[in-house]
N, CA, C and O atoms as a GROMACS GRO file, in nm:
protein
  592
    1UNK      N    1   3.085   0.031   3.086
    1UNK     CA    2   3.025   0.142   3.013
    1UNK      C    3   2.988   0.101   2.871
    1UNK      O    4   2.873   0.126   2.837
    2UNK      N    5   3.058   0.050   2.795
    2UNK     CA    6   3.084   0.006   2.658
    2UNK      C    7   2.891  -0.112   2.667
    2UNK      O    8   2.782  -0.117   2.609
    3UNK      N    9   2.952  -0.168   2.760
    3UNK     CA   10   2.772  -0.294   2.768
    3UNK      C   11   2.697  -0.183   2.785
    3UNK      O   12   2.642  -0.131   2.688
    4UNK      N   13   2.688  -0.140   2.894
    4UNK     CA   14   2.538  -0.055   2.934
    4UNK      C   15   2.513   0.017   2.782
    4UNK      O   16   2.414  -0.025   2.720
    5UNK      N   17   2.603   0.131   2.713
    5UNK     CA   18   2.587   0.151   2.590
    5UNK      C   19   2.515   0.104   2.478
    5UNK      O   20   2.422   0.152   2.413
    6UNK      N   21   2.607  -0.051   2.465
    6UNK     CA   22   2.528  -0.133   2.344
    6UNK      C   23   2.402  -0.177   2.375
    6UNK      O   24   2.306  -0.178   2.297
    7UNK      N   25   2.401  -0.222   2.517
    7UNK     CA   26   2.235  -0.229   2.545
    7UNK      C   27   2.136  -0.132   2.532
    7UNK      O   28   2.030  -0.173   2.484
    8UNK      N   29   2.142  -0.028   2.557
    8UNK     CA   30   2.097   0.113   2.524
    8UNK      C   31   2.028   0.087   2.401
    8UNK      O   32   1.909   0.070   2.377
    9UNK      N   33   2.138   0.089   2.323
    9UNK     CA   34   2.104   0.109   2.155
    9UNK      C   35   2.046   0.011   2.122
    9UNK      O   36   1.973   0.014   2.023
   10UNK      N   37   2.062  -0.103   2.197
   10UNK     CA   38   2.010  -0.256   2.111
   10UNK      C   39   1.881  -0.226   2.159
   10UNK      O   40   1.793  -0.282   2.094
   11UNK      N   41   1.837  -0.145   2.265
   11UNK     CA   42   1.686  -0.128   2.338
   11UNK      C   43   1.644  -0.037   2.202
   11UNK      O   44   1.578  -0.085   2.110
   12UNK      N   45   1.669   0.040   2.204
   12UNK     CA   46   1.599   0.149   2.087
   12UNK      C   47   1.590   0.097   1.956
   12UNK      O   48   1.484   0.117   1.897
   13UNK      N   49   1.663   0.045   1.910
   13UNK     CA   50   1.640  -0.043   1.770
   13UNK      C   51   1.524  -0.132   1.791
   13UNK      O   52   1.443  -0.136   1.699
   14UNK      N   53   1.505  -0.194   1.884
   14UNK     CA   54   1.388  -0.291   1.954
   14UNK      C   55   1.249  -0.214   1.928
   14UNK      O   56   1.156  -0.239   1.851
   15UNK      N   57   1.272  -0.103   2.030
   15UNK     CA   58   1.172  -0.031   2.038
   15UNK      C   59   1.138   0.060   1.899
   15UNK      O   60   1.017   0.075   1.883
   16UNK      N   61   1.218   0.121   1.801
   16UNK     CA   62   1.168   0.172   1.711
   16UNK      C   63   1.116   0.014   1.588
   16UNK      O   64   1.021  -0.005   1.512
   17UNK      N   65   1.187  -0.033   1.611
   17UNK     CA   66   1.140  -0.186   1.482
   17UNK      C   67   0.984  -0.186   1.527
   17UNK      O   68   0.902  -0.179   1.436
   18UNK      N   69   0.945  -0.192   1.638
   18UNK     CA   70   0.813  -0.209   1.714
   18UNK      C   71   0.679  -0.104   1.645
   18UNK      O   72   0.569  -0.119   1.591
   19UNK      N   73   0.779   0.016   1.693
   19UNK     CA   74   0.700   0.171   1.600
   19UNK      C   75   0.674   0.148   1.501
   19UNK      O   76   0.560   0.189   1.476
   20UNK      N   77   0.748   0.071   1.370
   20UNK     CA   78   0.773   0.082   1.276
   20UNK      C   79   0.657  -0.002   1.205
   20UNK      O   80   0.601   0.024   1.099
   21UNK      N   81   0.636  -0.111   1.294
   21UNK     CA   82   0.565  -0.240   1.287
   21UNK      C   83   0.416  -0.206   1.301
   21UNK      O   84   0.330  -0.291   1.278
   22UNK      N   85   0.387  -0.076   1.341
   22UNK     CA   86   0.281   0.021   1.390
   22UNK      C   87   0.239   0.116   1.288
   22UNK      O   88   0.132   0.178   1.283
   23UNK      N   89   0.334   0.121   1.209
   23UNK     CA   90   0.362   0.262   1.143
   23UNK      C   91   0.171   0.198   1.016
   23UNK      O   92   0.145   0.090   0.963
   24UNK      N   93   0.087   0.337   1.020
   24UNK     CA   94   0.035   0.330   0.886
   24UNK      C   95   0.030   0.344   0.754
   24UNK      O   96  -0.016   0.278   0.660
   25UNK      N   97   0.107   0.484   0.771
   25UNK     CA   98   0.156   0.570   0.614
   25UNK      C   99   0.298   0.519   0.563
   25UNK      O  100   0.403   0.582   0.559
   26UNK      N  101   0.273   0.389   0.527
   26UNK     CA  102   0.386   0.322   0.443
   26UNK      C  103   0.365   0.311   0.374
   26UNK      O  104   0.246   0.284   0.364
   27UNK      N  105   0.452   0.314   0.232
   27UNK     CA  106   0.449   0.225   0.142
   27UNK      C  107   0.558   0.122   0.112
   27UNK      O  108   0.670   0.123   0.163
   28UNK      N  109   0.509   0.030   0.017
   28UNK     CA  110   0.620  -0.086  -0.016
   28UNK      C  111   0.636   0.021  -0.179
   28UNK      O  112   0.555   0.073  -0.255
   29UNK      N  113   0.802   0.012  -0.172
   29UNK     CA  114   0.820   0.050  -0.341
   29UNK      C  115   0.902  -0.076  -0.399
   29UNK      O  116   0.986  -0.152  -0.353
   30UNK      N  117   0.827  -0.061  -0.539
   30UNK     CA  118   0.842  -0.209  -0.578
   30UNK      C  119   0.944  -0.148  -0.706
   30UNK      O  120   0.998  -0.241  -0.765
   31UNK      N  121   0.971  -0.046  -0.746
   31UNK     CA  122   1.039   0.044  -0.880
   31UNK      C  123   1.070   0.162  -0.864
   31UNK      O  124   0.990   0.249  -0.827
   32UNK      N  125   1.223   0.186  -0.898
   32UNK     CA  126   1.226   0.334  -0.883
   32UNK      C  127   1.270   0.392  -1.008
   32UNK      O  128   1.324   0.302  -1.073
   33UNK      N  129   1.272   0.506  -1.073
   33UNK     CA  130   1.318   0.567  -1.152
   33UNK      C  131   1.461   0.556  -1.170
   33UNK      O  132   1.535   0.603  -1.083
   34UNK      N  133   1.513   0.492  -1.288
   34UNK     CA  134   1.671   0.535  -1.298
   34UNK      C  135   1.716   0.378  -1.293
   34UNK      O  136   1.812   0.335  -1.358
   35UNK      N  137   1.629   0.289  -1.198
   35UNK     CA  138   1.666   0.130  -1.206
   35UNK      C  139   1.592   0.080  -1.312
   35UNK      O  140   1.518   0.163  -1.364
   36UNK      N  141   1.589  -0.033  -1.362
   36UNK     CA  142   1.583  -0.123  -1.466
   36UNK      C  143   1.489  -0.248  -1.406
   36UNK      O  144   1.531  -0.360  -1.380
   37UNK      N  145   1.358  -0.202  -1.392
   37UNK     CA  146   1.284  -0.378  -1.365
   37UNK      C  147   1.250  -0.302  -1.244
   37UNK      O  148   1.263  -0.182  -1.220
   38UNK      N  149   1.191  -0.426  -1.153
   38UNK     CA  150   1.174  -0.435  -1.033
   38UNK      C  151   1.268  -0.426  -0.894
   38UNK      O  152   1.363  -0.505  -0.898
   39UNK      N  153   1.263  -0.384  -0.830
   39UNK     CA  154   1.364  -0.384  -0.729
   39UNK      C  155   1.357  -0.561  -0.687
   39UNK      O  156   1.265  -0.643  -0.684
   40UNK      N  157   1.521  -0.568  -0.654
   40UNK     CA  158   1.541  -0.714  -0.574
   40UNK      C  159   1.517  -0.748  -0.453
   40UNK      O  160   1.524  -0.862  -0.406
   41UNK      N  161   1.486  -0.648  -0.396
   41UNK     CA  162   1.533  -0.626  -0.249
   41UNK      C  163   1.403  -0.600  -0.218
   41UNK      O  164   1.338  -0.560  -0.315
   42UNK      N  165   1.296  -0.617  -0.033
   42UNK     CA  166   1.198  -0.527  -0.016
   42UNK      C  167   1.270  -0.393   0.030
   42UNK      O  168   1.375  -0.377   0.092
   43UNK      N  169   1.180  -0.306  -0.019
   43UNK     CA  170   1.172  -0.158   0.057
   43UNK      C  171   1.081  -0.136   0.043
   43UNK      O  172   0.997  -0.167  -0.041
   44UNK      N  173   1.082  -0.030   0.189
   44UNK     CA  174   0.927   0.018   0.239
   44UNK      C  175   0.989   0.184   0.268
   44UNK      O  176   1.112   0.199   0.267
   45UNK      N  177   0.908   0.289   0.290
   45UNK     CA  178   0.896   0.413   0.316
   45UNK      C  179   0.792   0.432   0.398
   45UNK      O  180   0.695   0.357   0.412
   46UNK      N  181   0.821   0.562   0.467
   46UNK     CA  182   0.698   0.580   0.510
   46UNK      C  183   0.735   0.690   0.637
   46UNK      O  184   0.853   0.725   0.634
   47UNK      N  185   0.666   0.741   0.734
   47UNK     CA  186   0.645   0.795   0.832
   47UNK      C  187   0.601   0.734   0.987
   47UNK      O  188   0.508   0.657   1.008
   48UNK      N  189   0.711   0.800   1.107
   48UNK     CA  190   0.700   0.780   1.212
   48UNK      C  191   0.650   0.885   1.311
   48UNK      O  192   0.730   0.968   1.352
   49UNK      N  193   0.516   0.887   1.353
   49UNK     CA  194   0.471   1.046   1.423
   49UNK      C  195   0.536   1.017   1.570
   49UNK      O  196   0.538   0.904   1.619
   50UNK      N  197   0.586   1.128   1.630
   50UNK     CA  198   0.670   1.160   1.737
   50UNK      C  199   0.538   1.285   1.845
   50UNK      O  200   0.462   1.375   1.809
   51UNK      N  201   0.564   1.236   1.953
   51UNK     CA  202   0.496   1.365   2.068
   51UNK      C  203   0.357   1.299   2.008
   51UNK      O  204   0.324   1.253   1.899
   52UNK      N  205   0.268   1.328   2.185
   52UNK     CA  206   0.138   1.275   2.162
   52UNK      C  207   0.042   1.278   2.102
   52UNK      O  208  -0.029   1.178   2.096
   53UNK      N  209   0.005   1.410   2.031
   53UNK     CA  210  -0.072   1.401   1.888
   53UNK      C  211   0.041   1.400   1.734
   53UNK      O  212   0.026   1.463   1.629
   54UNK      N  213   0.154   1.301   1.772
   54UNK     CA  214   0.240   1.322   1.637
   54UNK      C  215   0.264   1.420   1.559
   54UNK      O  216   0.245   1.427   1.438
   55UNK      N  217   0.307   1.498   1.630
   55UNK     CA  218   0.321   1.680   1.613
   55UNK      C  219   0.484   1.666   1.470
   55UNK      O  220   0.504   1.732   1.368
   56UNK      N  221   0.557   1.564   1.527
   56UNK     CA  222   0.696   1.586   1.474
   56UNK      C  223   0.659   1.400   1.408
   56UNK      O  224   0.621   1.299   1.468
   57UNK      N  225   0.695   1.427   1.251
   57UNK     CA  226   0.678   1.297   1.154
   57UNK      C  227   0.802   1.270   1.101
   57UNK      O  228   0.855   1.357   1.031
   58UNK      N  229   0.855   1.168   1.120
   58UNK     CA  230   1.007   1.130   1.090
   58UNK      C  231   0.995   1.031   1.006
   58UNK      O  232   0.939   0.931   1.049
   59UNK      N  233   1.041   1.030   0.873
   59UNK     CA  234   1.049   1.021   0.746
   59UNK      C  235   1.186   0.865   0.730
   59UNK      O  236   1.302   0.889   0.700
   60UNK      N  237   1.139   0.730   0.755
   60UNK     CA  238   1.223   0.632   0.653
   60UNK      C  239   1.263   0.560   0.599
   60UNK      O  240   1.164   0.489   0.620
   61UNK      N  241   1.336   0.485   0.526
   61UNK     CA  242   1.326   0.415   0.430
   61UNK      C  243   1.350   0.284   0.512
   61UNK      O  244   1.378   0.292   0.631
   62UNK      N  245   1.341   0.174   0.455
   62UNK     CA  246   1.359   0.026   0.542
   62UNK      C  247   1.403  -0.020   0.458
   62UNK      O  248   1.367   0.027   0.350
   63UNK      N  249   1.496  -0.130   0.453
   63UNK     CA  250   1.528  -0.235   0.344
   63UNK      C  251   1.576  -0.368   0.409
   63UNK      O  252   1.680  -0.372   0.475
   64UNK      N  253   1.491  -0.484   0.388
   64UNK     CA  254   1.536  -0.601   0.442
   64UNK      C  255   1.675  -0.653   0.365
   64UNK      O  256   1.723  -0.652   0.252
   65UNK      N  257   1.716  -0.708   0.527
   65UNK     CA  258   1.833  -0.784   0.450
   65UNK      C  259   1.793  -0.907   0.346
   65UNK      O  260   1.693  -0.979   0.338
   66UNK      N  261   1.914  -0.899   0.271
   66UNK     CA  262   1.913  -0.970   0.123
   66UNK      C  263   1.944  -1.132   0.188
   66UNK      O  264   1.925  -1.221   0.105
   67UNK      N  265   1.981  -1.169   0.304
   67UNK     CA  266   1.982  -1.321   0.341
   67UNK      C  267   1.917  -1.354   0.382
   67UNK      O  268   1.832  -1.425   0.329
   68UNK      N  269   1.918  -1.319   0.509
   68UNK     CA  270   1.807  -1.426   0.644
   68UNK      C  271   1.778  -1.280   0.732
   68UNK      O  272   1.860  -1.229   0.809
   69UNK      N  273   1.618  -1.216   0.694
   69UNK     CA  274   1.549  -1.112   0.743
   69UNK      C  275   1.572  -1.121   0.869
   69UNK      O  276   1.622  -1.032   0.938
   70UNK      N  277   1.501  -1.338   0.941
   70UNK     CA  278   1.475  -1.339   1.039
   70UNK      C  279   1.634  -1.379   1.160
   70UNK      O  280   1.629  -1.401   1.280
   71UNK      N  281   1.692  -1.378   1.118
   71UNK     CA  282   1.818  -1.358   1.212
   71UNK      C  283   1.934  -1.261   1.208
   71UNK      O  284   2.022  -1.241   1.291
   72UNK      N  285   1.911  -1.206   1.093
   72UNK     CA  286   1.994  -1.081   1.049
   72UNK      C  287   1.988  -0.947   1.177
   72UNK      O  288   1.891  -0.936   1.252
   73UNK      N  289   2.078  -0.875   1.180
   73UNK     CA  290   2.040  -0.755   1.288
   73UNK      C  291   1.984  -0.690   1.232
   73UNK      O  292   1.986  -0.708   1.111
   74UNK      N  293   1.912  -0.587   1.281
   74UNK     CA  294   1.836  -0.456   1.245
   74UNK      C  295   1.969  -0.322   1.267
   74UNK      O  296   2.033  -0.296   1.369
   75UNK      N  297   1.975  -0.265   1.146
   75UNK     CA  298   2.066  -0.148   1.178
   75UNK      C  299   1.986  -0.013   1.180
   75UNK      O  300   1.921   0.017   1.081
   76UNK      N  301   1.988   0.039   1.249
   76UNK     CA  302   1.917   0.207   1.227
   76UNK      C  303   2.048   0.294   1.206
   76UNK      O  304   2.153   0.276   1.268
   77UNK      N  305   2.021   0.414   1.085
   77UNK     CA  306   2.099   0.434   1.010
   77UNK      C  307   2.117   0.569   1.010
   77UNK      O  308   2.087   0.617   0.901
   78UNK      N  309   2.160   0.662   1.104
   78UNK     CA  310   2.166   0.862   1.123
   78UNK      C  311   2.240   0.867   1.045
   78UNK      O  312   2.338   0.792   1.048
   79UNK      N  313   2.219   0.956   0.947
   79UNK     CA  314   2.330   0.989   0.911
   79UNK      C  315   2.375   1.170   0.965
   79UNK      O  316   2.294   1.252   1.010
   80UNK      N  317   2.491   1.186   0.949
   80UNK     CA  318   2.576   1.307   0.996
   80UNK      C  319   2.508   1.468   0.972
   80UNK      O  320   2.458   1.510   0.867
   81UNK      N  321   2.517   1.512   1.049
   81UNK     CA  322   2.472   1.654   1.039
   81UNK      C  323   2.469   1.761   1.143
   81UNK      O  324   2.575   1.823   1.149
   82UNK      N  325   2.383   1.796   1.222
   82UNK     CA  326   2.217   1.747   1.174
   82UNK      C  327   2.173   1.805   1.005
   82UNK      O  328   2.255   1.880   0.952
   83UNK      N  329   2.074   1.776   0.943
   83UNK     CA  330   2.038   1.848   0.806
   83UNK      C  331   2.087   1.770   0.655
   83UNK      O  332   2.083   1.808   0.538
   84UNK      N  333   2.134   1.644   0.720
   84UNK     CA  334   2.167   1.534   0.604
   84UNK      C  335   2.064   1.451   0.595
   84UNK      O  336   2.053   1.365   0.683
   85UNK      N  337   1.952   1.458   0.472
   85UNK     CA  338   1.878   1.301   0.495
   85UNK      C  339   1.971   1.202   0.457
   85UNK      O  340   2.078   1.211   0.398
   86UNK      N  341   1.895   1.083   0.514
   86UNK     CA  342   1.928   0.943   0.476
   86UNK      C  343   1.949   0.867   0.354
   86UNK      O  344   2.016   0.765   0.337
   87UNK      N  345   1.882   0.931   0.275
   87UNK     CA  346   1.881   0.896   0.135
   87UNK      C  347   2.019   0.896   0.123
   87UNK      O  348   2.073   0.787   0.105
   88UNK      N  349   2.086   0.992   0.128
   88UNK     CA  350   2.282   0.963   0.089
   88UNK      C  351   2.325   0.882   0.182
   88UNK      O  352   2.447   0.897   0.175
   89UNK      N  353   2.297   0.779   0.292
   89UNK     CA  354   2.341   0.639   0.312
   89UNK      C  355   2.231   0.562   0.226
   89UNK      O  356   2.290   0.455   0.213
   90UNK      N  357   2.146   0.551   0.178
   90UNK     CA  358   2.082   0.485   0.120
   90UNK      C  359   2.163   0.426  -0.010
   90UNK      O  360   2.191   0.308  -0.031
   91UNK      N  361   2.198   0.556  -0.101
   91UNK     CA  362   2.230   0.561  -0.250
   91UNK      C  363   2.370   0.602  -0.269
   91UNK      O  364   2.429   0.573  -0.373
   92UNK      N  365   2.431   0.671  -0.167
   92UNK     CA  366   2.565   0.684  -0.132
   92UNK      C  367   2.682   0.605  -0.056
   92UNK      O  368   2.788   0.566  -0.104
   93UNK      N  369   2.636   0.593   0.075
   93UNK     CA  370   2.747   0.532   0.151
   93UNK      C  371   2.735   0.343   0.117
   93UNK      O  372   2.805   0.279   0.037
   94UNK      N  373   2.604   0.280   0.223
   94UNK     CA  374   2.529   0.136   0.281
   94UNK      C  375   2.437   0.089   0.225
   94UNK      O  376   2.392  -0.016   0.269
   95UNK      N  377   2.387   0.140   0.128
   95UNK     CA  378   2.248   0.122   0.102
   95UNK      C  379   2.241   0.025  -0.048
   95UNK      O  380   2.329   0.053  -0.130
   96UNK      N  381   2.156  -0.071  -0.082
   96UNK     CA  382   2.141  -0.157  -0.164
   96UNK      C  383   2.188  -0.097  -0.319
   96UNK      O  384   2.244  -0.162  -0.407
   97UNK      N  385   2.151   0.031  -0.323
   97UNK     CA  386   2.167   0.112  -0.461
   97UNK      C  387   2.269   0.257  -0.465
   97UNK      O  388   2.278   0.352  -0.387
   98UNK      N  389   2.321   0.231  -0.561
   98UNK     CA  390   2.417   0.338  -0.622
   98UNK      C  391   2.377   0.367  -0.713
   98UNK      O  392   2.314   0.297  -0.793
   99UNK      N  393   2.420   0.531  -0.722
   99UNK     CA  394   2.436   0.582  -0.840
   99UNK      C  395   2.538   0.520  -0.978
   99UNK      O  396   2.648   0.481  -0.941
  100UNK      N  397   2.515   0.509  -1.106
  100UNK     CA  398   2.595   0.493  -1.211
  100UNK      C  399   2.599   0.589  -1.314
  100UNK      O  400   2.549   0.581  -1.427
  101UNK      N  401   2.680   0.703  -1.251
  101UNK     CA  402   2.732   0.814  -1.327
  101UNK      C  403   2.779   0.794  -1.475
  101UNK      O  404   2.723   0.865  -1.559
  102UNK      N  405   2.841   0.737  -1.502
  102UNK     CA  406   2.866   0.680  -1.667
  102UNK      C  407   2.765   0.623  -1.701
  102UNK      O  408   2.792   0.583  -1.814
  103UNK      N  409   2.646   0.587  -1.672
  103UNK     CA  410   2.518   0.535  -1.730
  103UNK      C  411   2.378   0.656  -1.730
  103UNK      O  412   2.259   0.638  -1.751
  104UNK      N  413   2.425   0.729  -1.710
  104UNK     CA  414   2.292   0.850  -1.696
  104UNK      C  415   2.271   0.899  -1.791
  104UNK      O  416   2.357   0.940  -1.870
  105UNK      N  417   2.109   0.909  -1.808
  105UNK     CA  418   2.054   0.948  -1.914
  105UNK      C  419   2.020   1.101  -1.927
  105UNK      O  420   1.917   1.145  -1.877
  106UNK      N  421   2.125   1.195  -2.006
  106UNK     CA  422   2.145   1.308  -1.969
  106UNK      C  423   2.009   1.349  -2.034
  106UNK      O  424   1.946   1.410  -1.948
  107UNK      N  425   1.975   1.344  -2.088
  107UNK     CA  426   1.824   1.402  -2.197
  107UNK      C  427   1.712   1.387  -2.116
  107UNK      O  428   1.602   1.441  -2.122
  108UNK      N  429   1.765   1.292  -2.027
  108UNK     CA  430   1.581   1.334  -1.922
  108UNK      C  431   1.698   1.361  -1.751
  108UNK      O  432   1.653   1.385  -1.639
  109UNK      N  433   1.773   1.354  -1.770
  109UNK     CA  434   1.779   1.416  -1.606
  109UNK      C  435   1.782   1.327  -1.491
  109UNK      O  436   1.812   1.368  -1.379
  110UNK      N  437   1.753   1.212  -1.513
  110UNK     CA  438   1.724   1.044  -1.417
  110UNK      C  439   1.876   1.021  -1.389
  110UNK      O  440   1.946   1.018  -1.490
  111UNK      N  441   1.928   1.006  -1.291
  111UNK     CA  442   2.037   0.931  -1.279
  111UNK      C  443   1.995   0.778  -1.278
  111UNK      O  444   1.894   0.738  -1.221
  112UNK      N  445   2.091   0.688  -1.353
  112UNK     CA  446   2.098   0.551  -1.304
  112UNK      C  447   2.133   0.547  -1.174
  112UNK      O  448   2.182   0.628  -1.095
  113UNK      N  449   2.092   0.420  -1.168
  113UNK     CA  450   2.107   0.347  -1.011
  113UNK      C  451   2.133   0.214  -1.087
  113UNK      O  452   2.104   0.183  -1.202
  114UNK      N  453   2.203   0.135  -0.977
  114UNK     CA  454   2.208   0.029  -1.009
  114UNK      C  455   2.246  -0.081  -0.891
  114UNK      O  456   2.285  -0.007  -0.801
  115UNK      N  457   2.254  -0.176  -0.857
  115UNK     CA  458   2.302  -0.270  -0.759
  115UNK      C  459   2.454  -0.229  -0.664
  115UNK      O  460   2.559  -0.214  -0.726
  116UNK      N  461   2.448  -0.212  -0.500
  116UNK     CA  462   2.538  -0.201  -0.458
  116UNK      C  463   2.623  -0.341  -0.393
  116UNK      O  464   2.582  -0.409  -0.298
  117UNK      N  465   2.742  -0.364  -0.464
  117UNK     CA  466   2.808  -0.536  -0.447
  117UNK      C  467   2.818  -0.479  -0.316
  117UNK      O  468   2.770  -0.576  -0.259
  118UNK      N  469   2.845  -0.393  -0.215
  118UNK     CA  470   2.919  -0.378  -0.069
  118UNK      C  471   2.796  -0.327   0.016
  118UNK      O  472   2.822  -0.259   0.116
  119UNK      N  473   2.635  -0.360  -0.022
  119UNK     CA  474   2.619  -0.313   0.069
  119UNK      C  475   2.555  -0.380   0.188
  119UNK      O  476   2.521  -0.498   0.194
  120UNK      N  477   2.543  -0.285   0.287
  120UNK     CA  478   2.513  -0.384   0.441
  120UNK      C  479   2.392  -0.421   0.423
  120UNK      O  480   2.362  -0.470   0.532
  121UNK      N  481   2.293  -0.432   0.347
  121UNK     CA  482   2.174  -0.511   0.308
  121UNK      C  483   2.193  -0.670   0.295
  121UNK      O  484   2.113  -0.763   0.284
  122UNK      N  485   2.311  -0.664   0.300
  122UNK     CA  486   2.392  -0.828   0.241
  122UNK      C  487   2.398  -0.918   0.364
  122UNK      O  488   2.412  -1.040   0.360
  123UNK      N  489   2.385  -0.834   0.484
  123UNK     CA  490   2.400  -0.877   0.557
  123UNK      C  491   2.344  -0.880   0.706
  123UNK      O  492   2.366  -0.958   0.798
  124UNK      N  493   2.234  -0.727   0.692
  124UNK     CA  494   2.118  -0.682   0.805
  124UNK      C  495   2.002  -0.644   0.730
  124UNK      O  496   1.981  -0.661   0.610
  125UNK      N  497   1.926  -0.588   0.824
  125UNK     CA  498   1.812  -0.539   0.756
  125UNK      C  499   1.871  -0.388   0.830
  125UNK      O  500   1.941  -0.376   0.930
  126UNK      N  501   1.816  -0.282   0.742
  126UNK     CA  502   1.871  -0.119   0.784
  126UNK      C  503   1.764  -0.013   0.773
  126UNK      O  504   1.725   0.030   0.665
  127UNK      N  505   1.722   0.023   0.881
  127UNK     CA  506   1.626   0.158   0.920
  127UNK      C  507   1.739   0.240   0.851
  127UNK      O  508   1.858   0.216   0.869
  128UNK      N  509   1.680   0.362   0.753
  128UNK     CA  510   1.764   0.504   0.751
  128UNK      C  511   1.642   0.628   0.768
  128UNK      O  512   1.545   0.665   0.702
  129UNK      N  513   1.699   0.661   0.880
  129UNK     CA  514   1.595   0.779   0.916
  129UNK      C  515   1.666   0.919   0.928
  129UNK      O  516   1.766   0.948   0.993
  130UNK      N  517   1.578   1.007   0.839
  130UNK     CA  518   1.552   1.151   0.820
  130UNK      C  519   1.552   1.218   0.986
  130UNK      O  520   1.452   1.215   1.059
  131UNK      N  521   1.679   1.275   1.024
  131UNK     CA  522   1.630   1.308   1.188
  131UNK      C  523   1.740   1.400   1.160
  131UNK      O  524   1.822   1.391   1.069
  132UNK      N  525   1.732   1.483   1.242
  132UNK     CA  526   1.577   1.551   1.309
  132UNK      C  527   1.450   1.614   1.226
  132UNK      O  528   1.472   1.638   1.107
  133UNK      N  529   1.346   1.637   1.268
  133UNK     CA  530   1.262   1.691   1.205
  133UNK      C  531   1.322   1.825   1.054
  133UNK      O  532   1.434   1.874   1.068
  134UNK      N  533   1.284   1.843   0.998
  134UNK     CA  534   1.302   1.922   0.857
  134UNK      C  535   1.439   1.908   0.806
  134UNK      O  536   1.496   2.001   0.747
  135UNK      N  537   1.494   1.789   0.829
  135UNK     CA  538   1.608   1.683   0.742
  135UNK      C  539   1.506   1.646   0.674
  135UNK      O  540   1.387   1.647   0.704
  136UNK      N  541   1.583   1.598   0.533
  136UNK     CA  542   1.509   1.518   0.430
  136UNK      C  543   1.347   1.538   0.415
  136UNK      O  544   1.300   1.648   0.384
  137UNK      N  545   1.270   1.432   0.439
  137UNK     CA  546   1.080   1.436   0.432
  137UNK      C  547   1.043   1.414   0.546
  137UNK      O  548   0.932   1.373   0.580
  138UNK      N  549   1.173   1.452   0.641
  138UNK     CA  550   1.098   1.435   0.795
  138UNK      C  551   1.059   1.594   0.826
  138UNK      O  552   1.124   1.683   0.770
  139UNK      N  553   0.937   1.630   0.930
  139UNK     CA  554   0.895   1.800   0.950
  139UNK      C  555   0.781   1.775   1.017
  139UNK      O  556   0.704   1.680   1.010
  140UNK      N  557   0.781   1.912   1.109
  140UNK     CA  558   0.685   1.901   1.200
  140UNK      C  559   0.585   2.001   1.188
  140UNK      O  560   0.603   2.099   1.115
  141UNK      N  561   0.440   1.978   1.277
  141UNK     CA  562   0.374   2.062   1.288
  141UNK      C  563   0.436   2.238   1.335
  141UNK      O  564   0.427   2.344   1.274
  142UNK      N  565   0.488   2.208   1.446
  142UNK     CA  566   0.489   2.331   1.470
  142UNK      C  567   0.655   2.378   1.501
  142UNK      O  568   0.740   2.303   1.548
  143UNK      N  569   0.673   2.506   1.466
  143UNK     CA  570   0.792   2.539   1.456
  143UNK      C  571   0.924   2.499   1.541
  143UNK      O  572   1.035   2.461   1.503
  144UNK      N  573   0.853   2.528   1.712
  144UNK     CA  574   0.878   2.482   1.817
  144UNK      C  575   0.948   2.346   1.778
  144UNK      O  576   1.003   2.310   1.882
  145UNK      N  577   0.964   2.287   1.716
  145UNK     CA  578   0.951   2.149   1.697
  145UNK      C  579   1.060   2.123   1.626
  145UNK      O  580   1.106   2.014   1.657
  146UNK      N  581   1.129   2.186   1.532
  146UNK     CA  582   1.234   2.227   1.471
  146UNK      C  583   1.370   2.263   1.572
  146UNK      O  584   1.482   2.255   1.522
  147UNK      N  585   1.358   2.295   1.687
  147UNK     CA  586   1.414   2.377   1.807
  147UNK      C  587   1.510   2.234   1.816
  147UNK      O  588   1.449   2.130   1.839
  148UNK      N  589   1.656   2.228   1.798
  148UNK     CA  590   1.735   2.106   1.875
  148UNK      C  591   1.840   2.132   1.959
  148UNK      O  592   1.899   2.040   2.016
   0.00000   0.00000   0.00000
């Protein structure tokens, strides 16, 4: 049970990396607000359309691993809910960047960010996706669609 499982999942990571590889409405962000310089790391954003005219658009972030892209695993990254985006594994739990609460610039409202020493970027590359639809910047055409 435990194999058939991991194969399962290792199929869908396959198959969404593929989607992803497809995907048009990306961007690469090269700077974010609250960090200092350029990001170290790539990240990309962007949107995944779901159902045959892409009725339902699922919203997420990518970040290559910080060693070896090309032998590193691919992690895809739910986080808990439903109604939690990804962004809080991004900047919270796994994700390359943290918040630095003792460094925030209270007069404009920006939290710092800054380098995460623990995170799994160190060591995969990590899908974090906005799911289900109207989590985070993921949302669909039609209401129906919202229904889980």
């Amino acid at each position: 049970m435990q194999r058939s499982t991991a194969s399962f999942a290792h199929l869908l990571l396959v198959i969404f990396s593929i989607v992803i590889s497809q995907v048009t409405g990306s961007s690469v962000v090269k700077a974010l607000p609250g960090y200092s310089g350029d990001l170290p790391f790539y990240f990309e954003t962007g949107y995944v359309g779901l159902g045959e005219s892409e009725e339902i658009q699922l919203f997420y972030y990518f970040v290559e691993s910080e060693r070896d892209v090309r032998r590193d695993p691919l992690f895809l990254w739910l986080t808990g809910g439903p109604g939690c985006s990804a962004f809080s594994g991004l900047v919270i739990e796994n994700g390359p960047l943290k918040f630095n609460y003792s460094a925030a610039d209270l007069e404009s409202d920006i939290p710092s960010l800054e380098l995460n020493p623990y995170s799994w970027t160190k060591v995969a590359s990590i899908i974090f996706l906005d799911s289900p639809a109207g989590t985070g910047f993921s949302y669909a055409m039609a209401s129906e669609a919202y229904d889980s």
